[in-house]
BAVO-405163 format. One record per residue (C-alpha): x, y, z. Coordinates in steps of 0.5 Angstrom, whole numbers, plus 2048, in hexadecimal, padded with zeros to 3 digits. Example, Ala and Ser with C-alpha at 12.3 -4.5 7.8 and 13.67 -1.06 7.14 Angstrom:
<pts>
8197F7810
81B7FE80E
</pts>
This chain:
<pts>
7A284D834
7A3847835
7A6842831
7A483A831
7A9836831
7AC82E834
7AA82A839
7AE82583C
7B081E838
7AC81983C
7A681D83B
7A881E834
7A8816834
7A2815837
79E819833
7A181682C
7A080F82F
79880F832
79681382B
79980E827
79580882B
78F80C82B
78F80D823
790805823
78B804827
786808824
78880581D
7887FE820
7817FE823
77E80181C
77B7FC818
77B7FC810
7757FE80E
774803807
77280980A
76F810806
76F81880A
76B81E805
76E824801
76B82B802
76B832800
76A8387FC
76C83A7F6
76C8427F4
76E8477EF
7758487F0
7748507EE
76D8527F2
76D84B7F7
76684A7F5
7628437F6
76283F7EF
75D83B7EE
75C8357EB
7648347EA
76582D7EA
76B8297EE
76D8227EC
77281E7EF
77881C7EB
7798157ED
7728137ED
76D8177E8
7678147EA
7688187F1
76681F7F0
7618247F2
75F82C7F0
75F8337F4
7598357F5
75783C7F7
75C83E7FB
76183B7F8
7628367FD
76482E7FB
7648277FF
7678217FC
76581B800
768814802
76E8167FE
7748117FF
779812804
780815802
78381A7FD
77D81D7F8
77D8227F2
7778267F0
7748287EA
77182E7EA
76E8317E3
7688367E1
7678397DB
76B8407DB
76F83E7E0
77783B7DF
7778337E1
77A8337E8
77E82C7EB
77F82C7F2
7828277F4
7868247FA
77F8247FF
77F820805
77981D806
77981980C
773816810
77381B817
771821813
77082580D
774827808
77482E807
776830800
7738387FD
7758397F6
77583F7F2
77483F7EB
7768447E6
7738467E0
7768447D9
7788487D5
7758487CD
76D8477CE
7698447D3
76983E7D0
77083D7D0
7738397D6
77B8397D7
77F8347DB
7838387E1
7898347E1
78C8337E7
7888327EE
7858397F1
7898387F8
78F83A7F3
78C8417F2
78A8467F7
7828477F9
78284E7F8
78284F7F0
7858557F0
78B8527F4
7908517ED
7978507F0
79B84F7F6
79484C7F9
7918447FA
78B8407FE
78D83E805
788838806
78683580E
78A82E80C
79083280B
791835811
78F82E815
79482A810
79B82D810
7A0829815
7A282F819
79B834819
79883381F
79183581B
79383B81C
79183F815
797844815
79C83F817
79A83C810
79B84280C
7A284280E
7A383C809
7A1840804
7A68447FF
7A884B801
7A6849808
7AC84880E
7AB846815
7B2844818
7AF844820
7AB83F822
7A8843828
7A3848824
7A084781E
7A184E81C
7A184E814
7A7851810
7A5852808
7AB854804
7AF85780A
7AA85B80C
7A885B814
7A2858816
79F85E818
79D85F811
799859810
79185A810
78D855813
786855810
780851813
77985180F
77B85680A
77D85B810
78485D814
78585B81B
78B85C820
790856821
78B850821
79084C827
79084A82E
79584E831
79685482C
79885A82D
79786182B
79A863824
79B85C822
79885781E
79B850821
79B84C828
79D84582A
796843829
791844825
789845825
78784381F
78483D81F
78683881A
77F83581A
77B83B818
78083E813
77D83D80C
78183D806
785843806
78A849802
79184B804
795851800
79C852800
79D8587FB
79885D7F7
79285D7FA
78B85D7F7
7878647F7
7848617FE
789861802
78D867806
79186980B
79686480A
79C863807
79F85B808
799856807
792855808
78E84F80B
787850809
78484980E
77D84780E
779843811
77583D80F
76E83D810
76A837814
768831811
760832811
75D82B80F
760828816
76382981B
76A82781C
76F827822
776827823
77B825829
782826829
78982882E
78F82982C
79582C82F
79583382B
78F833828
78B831830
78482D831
78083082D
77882F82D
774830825
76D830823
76A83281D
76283281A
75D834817
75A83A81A
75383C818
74F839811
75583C80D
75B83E811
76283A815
76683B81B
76D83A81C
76F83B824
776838827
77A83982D
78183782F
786838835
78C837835
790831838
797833837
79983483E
79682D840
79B82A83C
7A082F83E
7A1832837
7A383883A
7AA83883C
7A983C842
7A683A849
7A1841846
79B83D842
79883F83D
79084083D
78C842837
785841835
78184282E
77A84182C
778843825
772842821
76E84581B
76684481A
762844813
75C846813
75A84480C
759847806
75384C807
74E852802
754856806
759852804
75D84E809
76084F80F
76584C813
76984D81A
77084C81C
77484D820
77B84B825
77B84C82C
78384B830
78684B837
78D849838
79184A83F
798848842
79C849847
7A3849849
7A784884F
7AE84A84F
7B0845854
7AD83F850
7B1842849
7B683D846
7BC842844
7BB84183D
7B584383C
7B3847836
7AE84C83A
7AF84D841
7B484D846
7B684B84D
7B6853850
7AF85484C
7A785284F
7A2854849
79B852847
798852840
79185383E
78E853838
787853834
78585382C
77E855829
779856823
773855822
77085681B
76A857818
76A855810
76585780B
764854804
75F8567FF
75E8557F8
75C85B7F4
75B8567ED
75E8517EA
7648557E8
7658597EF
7668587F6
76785D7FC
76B85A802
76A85E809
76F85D80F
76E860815
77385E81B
776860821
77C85D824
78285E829
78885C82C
78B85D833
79185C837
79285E840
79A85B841
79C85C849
7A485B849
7A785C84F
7AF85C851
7B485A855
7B985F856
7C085D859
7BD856857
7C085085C
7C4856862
7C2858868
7BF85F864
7BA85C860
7B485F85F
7AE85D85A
7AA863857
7A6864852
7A986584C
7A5865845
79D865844
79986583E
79286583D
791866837
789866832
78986682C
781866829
77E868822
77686881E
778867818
773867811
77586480B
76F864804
7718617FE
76D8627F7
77085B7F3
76D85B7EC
76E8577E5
76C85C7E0
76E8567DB
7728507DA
7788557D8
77785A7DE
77685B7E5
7768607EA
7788617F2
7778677F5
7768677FD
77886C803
77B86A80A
77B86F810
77D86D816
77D87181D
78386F821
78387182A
78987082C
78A870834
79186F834
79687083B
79D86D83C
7A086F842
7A886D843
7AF86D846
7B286A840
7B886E83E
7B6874842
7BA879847
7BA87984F
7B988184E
7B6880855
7BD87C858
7B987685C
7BE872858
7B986F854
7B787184D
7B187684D
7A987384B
7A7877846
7A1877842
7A387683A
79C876836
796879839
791878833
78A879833
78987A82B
783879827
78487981F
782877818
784874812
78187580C
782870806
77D871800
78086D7F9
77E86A7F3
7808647EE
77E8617E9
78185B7E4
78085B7DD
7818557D8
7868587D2
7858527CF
78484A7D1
78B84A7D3
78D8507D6
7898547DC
78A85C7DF
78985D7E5
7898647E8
7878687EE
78886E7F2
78886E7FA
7888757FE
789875805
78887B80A
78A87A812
78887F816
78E88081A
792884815
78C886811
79088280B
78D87F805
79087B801
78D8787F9
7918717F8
79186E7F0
7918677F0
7918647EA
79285C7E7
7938587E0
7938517DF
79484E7D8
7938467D8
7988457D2
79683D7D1
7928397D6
7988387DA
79C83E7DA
79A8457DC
79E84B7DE
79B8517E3
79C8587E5
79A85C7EB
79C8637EE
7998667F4
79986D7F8
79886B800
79986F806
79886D80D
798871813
79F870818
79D86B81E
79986E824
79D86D82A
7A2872826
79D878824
79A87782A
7A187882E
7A287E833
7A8883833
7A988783A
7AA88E838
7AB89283D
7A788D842
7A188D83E
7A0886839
7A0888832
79E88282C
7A3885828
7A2880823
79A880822
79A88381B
79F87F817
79D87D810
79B87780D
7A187380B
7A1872804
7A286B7FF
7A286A7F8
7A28627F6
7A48617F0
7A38587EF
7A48547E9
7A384D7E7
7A38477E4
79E8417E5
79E83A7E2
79B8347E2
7A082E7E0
79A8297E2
7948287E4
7948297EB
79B82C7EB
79C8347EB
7A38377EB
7A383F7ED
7A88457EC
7A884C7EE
7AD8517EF
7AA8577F2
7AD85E7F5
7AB8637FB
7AC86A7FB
7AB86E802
7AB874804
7A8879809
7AA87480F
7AB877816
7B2878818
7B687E81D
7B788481B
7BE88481D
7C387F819
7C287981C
7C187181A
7B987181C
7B386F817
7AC86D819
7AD868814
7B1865819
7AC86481E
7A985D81E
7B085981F
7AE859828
7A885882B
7A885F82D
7A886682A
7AE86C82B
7AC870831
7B1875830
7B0877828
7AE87E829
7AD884824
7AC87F81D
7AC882817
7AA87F811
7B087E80C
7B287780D
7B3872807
7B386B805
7B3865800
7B185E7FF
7B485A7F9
7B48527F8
7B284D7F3
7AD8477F5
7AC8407F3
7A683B7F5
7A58337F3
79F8317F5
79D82A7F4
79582A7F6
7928247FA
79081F7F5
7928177F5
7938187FD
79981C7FD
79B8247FC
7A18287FC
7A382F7FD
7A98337FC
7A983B7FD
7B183D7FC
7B38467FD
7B88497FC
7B78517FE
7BB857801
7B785C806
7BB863807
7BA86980B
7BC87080D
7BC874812
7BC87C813
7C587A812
7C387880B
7C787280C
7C486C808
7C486680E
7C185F80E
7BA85F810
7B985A816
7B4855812
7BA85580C
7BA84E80D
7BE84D806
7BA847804
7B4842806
7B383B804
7AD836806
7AC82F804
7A682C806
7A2825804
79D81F806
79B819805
794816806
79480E807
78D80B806
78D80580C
78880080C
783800807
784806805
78080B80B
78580C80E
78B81180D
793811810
79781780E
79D81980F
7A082180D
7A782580E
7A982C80E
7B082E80D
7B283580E
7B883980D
7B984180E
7BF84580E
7BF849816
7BC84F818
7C1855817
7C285881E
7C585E822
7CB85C827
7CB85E82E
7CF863830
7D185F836
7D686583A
7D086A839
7CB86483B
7CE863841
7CF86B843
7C786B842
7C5865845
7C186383F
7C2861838
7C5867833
7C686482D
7CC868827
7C686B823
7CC86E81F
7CC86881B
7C686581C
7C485F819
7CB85E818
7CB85681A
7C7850818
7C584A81C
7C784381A
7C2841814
7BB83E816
7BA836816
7B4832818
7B282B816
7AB828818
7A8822818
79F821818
79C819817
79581681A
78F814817
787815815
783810817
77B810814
77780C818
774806814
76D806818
76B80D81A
76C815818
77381681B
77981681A
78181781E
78681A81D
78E81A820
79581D81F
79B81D822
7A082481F
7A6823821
7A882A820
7B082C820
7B182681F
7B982581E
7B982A825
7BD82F821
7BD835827
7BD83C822
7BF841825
7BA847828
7BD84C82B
7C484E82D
7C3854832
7C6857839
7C485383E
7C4859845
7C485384A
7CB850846
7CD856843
7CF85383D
7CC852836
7C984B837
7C4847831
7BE845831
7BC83F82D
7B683D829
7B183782B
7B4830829
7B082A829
7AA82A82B
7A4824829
79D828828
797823828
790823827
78981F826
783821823
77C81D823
77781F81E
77081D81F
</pts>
């Protein structure tokens, strides 16, 4: 779909010079008054998620400001000073857990949910967790290859475009050199391997313009201002997670402030305008609703004449704890459309042509009702129940013999695919005692799939009009399940050492197969500072749809000869080393190795596998009569410095160095396309305080570095004989691209107003700062019958301004 790239230089100019005057003139026009803003809450069991009542939080630069949870768990600190804060949060029983870096400012709450774990000798006990709980993941089963994802992260690195996935491509393992998607690529796996959860239950790609199969688009509809603090996996999975082999974001959402209610108001160029409330609903429940549009084709930020359109509205309601427990309703609800002319294409861009006419309408949904209620004091029961689905209706047509007297426009691809799923997840959390806790749930899913692509895309004239035929290539109107029962339970060795242990099944009705995953963790804490871990974990994953689902003409008549393909199979092997050289400070290494097998290849010898699927933004659409004998490896080592925020500034340092392979039905071991080679990130940021102090200028950087994408050449000679690309699949993946480089640049200010309960916020991200064109694609080029190349974006300045009230 379409990429946002530049606009022209005036208006580059223009917008840097007018946010600028607006932020001096807003800091200006603030006198200097002492102002305070409130912390709120809910503290829990980390194990069961049960309220703790009567824990108290205290604020460590101030000890006088402090309050108690009370039976629901929830907290409110008011008139708290503006600024950075740290909380203490203690109970008998429980470790003493700091949270520092809260920004209390004065137009909003600050939102901080701790969950506590249980010490470990007696109930008297209370151990001091070294570190601060964002370095570990929420879910307490996750030991290796796992981190928390917090909301100010994704809206505070430089580059981001609030967009949560964009984030995870800071992280080690994680490689993203293209700036027009936000596909994740872990540990050379392809994107289609990524698992996006949302409250506990799997959905479709969570993006504006998404497509079937795939897991990334240029934009995304998770709304950054409704994400809670979340989980993003790399490798070894817990027992909960299934059908997946590169990763897993696990999102959840924030509920609503339900003491007062709250506004925000924001536009941005990527982000779009967005309208925020959230309340208390009822005597013990919140809402939380948001709504944004997208403005990127008012800025001209599409690179194209085709102006991208897209809208979300989100939103989760509490209804508070009740004698049934206590439910909430969430959900997302997305729309997204484009339309390219060819007659108004510049000759660069990346995904249209001048011979080509298309529009593009896509929707994303789901909606969730979830139930949580507490058996007794040690166990808790979760219930999801959601539906969610995720469309597409692309009409292309071409213009063949394109600029002659012959020309003739037909219609050359539609698709209109939906994919929709009710799902049901039920997890049994229970803490037996300070040593063992145990997890045991189930997941099904009911997928419908309404698949229908009809394309003259590298097909014959049988029918001598002298154009290719239209022909109908997947036709699908399947139903089928997914099956995934499992059980987990951690146990406490000793202080020191931690045993985490699972097994996960999974049965797909499709095949009829059903597969037992072990999964397995240790963690030893050799002293305060150092640790060392293990992980091992089965995974498997059904091959992408538009692949089982595509049909082979056999004696006139469509055949889905790939339907019953096995699952693809992984075996993760992660081992790491963790330190913690200062407070604040923390220094990971992980060296990891992935096994594949079961991947769908050709049954004659060829170059082809599905793991290699992902690299386009679309799939194969003459891959018939798979067979289920190809393979795979991912092997690499990574290296994390992360400096936390503290005294107004952090820094970050994610460095890998991996290998990702394959090999087809001609057993010959190629270079996968996402074997980037190495992946490097620096990021870091400062907070200055202005005036007297309620007042915040920041400035944060990115440095990214990748080696290429392995890609395949074209045949040019076959190219143009055909008329449209062929590439020499006899060695594929043979070439790579020049390395990836990209600078970006974020600056702008926080300003809390010194008389009301309001507050502003701009910025500036100058994103690619140094216009360094990285290369796209290098592909045949029908209308020059050549192979030309496409770049990447280069500079282009992003803003935005959010007022809270």
């Amino acid at each position: 779909m379409k990429c946002f790239t530049t606009i022209n230089t005036q208006k580059k100019k223009n917008l840097t010079h007018f946010m600028l005057a607006f932020g001096a003139f807003i800091f200006m026009g603030s006198p200097a008054f002492a102002q305070t803003g409130n912390i709120r809450g809910r503290i829990s069991d980390a194990t069961v998620d049960n309220p703790i009542k009567g824990a108290t939080i205290t604020v460590a630069e101030d000890s006088t400001i402090r309050t108690s949870t009370g039976a629901d768990g929830t907290y409110r600190l008011s008139k708290v000073p503006v600024g950075r804060k740290t909380l203490i949060i203690t109970f008998v029983g429980y470790e003493r857990t700091s949270v520092p870096n809260i920004d209390v400012i004065t137009g909003k709450d600050a939102l901080a949910d701790v969950k506590l774990t249980a010490s470990f000798k007696s109930l008297t006990e209370v151990v001091i967790s070294v570190g601060p709980p964002k370095d570990r993941p929420l879910n307490k089963l996750a030991a290796v290859s796992a981190r928390q994802v917090s909301p100010e992260e994704i809206s505070k690195f430089a580059g981001g475009r609030s967009d949560v996935a964009r984030l995870a491509t800071n992280f080690a393992g994680v490689s993203a050199p293209d700036d027009s998607r936000n596909d994740i690529v872990v540990r050379g796996n392809s994107p289609t391997g990524v698992l996006w959860r949302i409250e506990g239950i799997p959905v479709p790609s969570p993006n504006h313009f998404s497509s079937l199969g795939t897991t990334g688009s240029p934009v995304s509809a998770l709304n950054v201002n409704v994400i809670g603090n979340s989980d993003f996996i790399t490798s070894a999975f817990p027992g909960e997670y299934g059908n997946a082999l590169g990763g897993v974001f696990d999102i959840a959402f924030r509920k609503g402030n339900k003491d007062v209610y709250e506004y925000t108001f924001s536009a941005g160029a990527f982000t779009g305008a967005e309208a925020m409330a959230e309340g208390p609903l009822a005597k013990k429940g919140s809402f939380l609703v948001a709504a944004r549009y997208g403005l990127a084709g008012l800025f001209n930020a599409g690179g194209t004449t085709a102006l991208p359109n897209y809208a979300d509205l989100s939103f989760n309601f509490d209804l508070g704890k009740s004698k049934l427990g206590n439910f909430s309703l969430f959900g997302i609800a997305a729309r997204s459309n484009i339309n390219f002319r060819g007659d108004g294409i510049d000759e660069n861009d990346l995904f249209a042509a001048k011979d080509e006419n298309t529009d593009v309408v896509s929707k994303f949904g789901v909606i969730g009702l979830k139930h949580l209620l507490a058996v007794n004091s040690y166990s808790s029961i979760k219930t999801t129940i959601g539906a969610s689905s995720s469309s597409e209706n692309v009409d292309r047509e071409r213009i063949f013999n394109y600029d002659t007297p012959r020309s003739t426009t037909l219609p050359f691809t539609k698709i209109n695919n939906n994919e929709s799923r009710i799902t049901l997840s039920s997890v049994y959390n229970a803490r037996y005692s300070n040593r063992f806790n145990l997890r045991a749930g189930l997941l099904l899913e009911r997928y419908n799939l309404k698949a229908d692509l009809t394309s003259r895309e590298r097909q014959a004239d049988s029918d001598n009009d002298s154009f290719p035929d239209y022909i109908n290539l997947i036709n699908s109107n399947n139903s089928y399940t997914i099956f995934q029962p499992y059980v987990q339970g951690q146990f406490r060795i000793a202080e020191a050492l931690t045993l985490n242990a699972g097994l996960h099944g999974q049965y797909v009705s499709l095949n009829s197969e059903f597969v037992p995953e072990p999964r397995a963790s240790l963690t030893w804490r050799i002293a305060p500072a150092h640790s060392l871990s293990f992980g091992y974990g089965l995974h498997h994953q059904n091959v992408p749809a538009p692949i089982l689902f595509l049909n082979q003409y056999i004696n006139g008549s469509p055949v889905q000869t790939n339907r019953d393909l096995d699952l693809v199979r992984s075996n993760h092997y992660v081992l790491g080393y963790d330190l913690r050289p200062a407070s604040g400070w923390r220094t990971k290494i992980e060296a990891y190795y992935q096994s594949i097998s079961n991947a769908a290849v050709e049954a004659n010898p060829s170059s082809y596998s599905s793991l290699t699927e992902g690299a386009t933004f679309g799939f194969s659409i003459d891959k018939f009569g798979l067979v289920s004998k190809g393979s795979g490896r991912n092997a690499g080592v990574e290296l994390t410095i992360e400096k936390f925020l503290d005294n107004g500034w952090y820094g970050l340092t994610t460095a890998s160095v991996f290998e990702a392979k394959y090999k087809g039905s001609d057993g010959i071991t190629r270079n996968s396309p996402f074997n980037n080679g190495y992946v490097v990130n620096v990021l870091a940021g400062k907070e200055f305080k202005v005036g007297s102090g309620r007042n915040v200028l920041f400035a944060d950087t990115r440095l990214s570095t990748a080696g290429g994408r392995h890609y395949t050449p074209v045949d040019l000679q076959a190219s143009r004989a055909a008329g449209y690309e062929v590439l020499q699949d006899n060695i594929a993946f043979s070439r790579q691209y020049d390395a990836y480089f990209r600078m970006d640049v974020k600056f702008g200010m926080k300003i809390n107003s010194s008389r009301k309960k309001v507050s502003h916020q701009f910025y500036i991200d100058l994103q690619n700062v140094t216009n360094k064109k990285n290369v796209f694609v290098r592909r045949y080029n029908r209308l020059t019958n050549n192979v030309d190349q496409a770049d990447q974006i280069g500079l282009f300045p992003d803003f935005g301004y959010k007022l809270q009230f």
